[in-house]
C-alpha positions in Angstrom: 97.7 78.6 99.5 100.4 79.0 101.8 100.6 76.4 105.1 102.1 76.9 108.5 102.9 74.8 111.8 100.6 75.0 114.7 104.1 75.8 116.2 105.2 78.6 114.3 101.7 80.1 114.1 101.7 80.6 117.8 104.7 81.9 117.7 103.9 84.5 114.9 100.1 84.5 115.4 99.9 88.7 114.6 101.6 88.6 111.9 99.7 85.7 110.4 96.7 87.0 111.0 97.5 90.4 109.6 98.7 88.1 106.2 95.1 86.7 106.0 93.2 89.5 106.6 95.3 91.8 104.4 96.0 89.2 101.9 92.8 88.1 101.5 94.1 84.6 101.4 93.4 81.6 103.4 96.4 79.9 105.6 96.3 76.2 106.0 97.8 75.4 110.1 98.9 72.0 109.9 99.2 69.9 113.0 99.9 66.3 114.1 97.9 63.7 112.9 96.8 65.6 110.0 94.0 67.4 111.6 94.3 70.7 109.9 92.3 73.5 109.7 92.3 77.0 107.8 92.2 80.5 108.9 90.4 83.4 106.8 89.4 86.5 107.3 85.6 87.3 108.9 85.2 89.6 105.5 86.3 86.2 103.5 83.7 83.6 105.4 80.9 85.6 105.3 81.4 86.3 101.5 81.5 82.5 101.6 78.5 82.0 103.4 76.5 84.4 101.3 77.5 82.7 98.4 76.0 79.4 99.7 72.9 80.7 101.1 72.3 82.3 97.5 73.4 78.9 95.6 71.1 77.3 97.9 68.4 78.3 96.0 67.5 76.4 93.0 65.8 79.5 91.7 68.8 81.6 92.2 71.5 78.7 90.3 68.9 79.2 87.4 68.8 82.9 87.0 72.5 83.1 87.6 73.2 80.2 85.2 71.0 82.2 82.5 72.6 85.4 82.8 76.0 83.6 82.6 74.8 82.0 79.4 73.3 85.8 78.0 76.8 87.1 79.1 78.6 84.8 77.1 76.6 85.1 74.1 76.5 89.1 74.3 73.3 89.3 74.8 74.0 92.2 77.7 71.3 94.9 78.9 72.0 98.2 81.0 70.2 98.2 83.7 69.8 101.9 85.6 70.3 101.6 89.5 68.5 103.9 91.3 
């Protein structure tokens, strides 16, 4: 994960944001004190909040933790989406 300066991200703010949203990566802005923060992309934090709405579910950790397990043992099915 790449960091940057407060300073040098106002500076270059464009082109750092075109980075993370291209890149798909986050950027780490460091400033005084060591009160940092990140920058990502809109597509990246809501894939992240998804994620934790769905693993906020103990029924959905259990399904997903099964098929992870029948995945590993090769116990795979097609399915046929509609």
């Amino acid at each position: 994960m790449d960091a940057v300066s407060y300073s040098d991200l106002r500076k270059n703010l464009k082109k750092y944001m075109d980075d993370v949203y291209t890149g798909h990566y986050p950027l780490i802005i460091t400033r005084k004190n060591d009160e940092n923060v990140v920058m990502i992309s809109l597509d990246e934090f809501n894939s992240l909040q998804e994620t934790n709405y769905l693993l906020a579910s103990d029924a959905n950790v259990k399904h997903l933790k099964k098929s992870i397990a029948q995945h590993r043992a090769g116990k795979l099915k097609q399915v046929k989406i509609p």
